[in-house]
N, C-alpha and C positions, 0 to 999 in steps of 0.2 A: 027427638025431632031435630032434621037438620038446622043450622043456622042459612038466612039469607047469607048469601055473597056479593061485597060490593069489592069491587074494583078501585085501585086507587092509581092513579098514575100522576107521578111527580118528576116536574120535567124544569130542565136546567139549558144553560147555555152550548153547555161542550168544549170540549178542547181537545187540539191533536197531543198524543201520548208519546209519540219519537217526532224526530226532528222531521224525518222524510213526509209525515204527514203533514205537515203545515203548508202547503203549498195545496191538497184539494182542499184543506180546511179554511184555509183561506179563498179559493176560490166557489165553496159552498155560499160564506156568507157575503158574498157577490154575487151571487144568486147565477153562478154557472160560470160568470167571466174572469178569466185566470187573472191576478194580479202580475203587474210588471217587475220584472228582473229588479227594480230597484226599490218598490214595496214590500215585495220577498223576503228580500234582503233585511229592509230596515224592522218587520216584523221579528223574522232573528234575531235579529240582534238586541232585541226589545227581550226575548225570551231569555237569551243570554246573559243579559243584565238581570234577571232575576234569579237566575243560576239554571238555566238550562231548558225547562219547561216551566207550564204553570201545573198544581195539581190539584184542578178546580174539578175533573174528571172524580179525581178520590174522596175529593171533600161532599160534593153530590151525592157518590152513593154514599158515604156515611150520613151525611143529610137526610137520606132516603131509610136510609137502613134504621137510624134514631125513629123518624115517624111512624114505621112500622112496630117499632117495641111499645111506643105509645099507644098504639091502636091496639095491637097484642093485648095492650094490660088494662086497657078500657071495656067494661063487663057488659057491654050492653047488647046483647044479643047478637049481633052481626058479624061475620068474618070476613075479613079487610084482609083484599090482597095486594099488596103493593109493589108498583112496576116502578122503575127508574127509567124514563129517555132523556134524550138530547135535540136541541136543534138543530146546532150542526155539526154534531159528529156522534159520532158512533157510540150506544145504540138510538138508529134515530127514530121519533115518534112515532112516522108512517110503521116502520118494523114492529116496535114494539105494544104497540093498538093490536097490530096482526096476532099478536103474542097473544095478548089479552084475550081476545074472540076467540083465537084455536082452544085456550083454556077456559073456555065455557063465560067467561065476564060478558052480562051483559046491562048492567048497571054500573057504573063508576061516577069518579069525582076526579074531572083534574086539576091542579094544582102548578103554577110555577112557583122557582126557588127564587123570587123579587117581589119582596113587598106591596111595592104603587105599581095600581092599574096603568095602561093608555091602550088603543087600540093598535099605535104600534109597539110595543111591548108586549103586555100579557097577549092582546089580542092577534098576535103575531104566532103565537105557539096555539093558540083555539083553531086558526085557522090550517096548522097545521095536522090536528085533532078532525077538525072536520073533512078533512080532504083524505083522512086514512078510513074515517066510518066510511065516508061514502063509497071507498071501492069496497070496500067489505059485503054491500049488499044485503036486504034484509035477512035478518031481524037487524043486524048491524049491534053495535054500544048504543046505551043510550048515556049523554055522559050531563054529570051537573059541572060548573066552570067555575072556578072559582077568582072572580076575575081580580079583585085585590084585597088584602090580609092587614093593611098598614097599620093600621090600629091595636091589632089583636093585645091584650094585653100583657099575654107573656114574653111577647115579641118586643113590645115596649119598655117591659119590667127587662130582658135581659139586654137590650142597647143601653138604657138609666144607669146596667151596669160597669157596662164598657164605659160609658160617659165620664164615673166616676173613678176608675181606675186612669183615667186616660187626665185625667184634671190632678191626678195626685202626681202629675208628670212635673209641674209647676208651682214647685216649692214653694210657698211664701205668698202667690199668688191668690187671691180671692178668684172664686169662678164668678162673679161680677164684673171683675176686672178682664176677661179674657173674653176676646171677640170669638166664638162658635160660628162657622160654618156649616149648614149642614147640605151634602153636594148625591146628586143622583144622576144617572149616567144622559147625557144630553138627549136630545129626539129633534128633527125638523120643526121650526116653528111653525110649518103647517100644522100642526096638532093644534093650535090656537083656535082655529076656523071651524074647527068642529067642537069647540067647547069642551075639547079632552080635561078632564079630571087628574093627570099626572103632577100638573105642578102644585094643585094641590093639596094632591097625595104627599109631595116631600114639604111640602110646609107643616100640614098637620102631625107628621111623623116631628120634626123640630121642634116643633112646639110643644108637643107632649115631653119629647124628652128632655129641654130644656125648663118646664114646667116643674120637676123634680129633680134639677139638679141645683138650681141657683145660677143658673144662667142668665143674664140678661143682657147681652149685645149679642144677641141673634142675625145671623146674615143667612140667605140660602143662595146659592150659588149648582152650576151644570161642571162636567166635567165628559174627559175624553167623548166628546164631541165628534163626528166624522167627517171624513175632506171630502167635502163637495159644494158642490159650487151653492146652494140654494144655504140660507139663513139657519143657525142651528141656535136652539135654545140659552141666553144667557142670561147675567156674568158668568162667564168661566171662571172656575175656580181659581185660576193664575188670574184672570185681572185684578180678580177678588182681593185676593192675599194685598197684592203691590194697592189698589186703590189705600185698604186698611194701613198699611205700610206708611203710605203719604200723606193719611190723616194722624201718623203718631202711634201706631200699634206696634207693640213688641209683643203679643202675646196670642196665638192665633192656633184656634183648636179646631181639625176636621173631620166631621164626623160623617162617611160618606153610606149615606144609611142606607141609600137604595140598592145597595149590593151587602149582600149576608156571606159573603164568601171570600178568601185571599184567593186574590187571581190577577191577571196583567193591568187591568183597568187601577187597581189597589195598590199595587208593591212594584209598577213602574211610572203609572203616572202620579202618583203622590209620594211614593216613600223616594222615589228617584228625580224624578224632575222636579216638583212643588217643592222637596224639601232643598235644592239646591238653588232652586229661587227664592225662597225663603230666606236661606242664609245668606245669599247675597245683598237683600232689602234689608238683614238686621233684624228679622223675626225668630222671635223661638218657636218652633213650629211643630204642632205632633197630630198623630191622627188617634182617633180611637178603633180597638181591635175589630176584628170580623169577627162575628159569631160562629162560623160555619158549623160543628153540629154542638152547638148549647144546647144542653136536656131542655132550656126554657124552649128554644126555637125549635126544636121538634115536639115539645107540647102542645106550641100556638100553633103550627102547622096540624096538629094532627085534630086540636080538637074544631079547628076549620073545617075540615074534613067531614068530623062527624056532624058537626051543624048541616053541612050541604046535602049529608047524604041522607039528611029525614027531612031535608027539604026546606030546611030552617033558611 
């Protein structure tokens, strides 16, 4: 007897893979409006400083690819097939949903690669999910959502572990003594209005992991934030640092949990700029690593999956 078939599609942010891309990819997540000859630019340049591109593309599919070996080796009657898309770039959602259906899926689970829910976050990629069934036409997918993961406990057990590698950075220091930030990528303080769940998606994520570390000068702080004119979520993590700074901190650890991946947000706006603001306030400053594909974090991921997809 055959096995049911569930569909898994696990969907990530995107990035352009040559340089010549970066310019629709950027103007994708401006939702069609080309950016200016002088954002172009400083995007580049941003890429550059990191040494060329980011390779959030490759870490994804390993991402994706670890999930599937988990589900592979999980006995429980079902056969999970797992899609990789992207938001904005290539392969994007709409496409690869199409995929899904022409290959007979029509039960699945989707999944983003970011821990804390919000409606514009996870619910930003559902809504991308829902706009590919609906041309699809009946029977269509029918898909379960997985709207946020942040607790999961292997997901927590492997950041507890970065925590602690990242705290052996501070010789001598007690992690009592070290002020922890923990920073998740900013959103419109209009989320407020709707009693979104995101910020306290990244508190409970700090909490727990501070919990187990012997952390206790807890701060949570926003970070890469976007330029526009309406109010974004704060303290930004640079007010953060400098506020700590001018109360007396030399010791200040960032733990930017809402992103499980090295990518530009990570290895330019904190390994590059925070950490040169840092040094000029007289902080010793360090972050802890990205998980990107941890056996842990594709366990938590996968056994999310299977909870959703018996409906748990």
């Amino acid at each position: 007897m055959s096995k049911p078939v569930i569909g898994v599609l696990v969907m990530a942010y995107g990035t352009p893979n040559r340089k010549e891309e970066i310019l629709p990819y950027y103007t994708d997540i401006r939702r069609g409006r080309a950016p200016t000859a002088e954002q172009l630019e400083e995007l580049t340049q941003r890429y550059e400083a990191i040494g060329g591109l980011s390779r959030l593309n490759d870490i994804s599919t390993a991402q994706t690819r670890g999930v599937a070996r988990e589900l592979a080796a999980a006995d429980d009657g079902v056969e999970y097939r797992v899609y990789g898309a992207n938001r904005h770039w290539h392969p994007f959602i709409k496409d690869v949903v199409r995929q899904m259906y022409d290959d007979g899926i029509r039960k699945a689970v989707a999944v983003v690669l970011a821990p804390q829910g919000s409606k514009m976050s996870s619910g930003a990629y559902f809504e991308r999910v829902d706009a590919a069934v609906a041309e699809l036409g009946a029977p269509g997918i029918e898909f379960a959502k997985v709207f946020s993961w942040h607790l999961e406990p292997d997901f927590i057990a492997a950041e507890v572990a970065m925590m602690q590698a990242a705290l052996a950075k501070f010789p001598g220091v007690a992690p009592a003594d070290i002020d922890a930030i923990f920073t998740c990528h900013s959103l419109p303080e209009r989320i407020l209005t709707w009693h979104d769940p995101y910020p306290t998606h990244l508190q409970e994520m700090g909490q727990a992991i501070a919990a187990q570390t012997g952390l206790e000068k807890v701060h949570f702080a926003y970070q890469s934030a976007g330029r526009t004119p309406e109010p974004w979520l704060g303290p930004d993590v640079r007010e953060k640092v400098a506020s700590l700074a001018a109360a007396g901190s030399k010791h200040v650890l960032v733990a930017s949990v809402g992103f499980i991946s090295d990518h530009l947000e990570v290895l330019y706006d904190l390994d590059i700029e925070l950490k040169q603001e840092a040094e000029k306030l007289g902080v010793h400053f360090e972050r802890t690593g990205m998980l990107n594909d941890h056996p842990l974090l594709c366990r938590a991921l996968a056994n999310v999956v299977r909870r959703y997809a018996r409906g748990e």
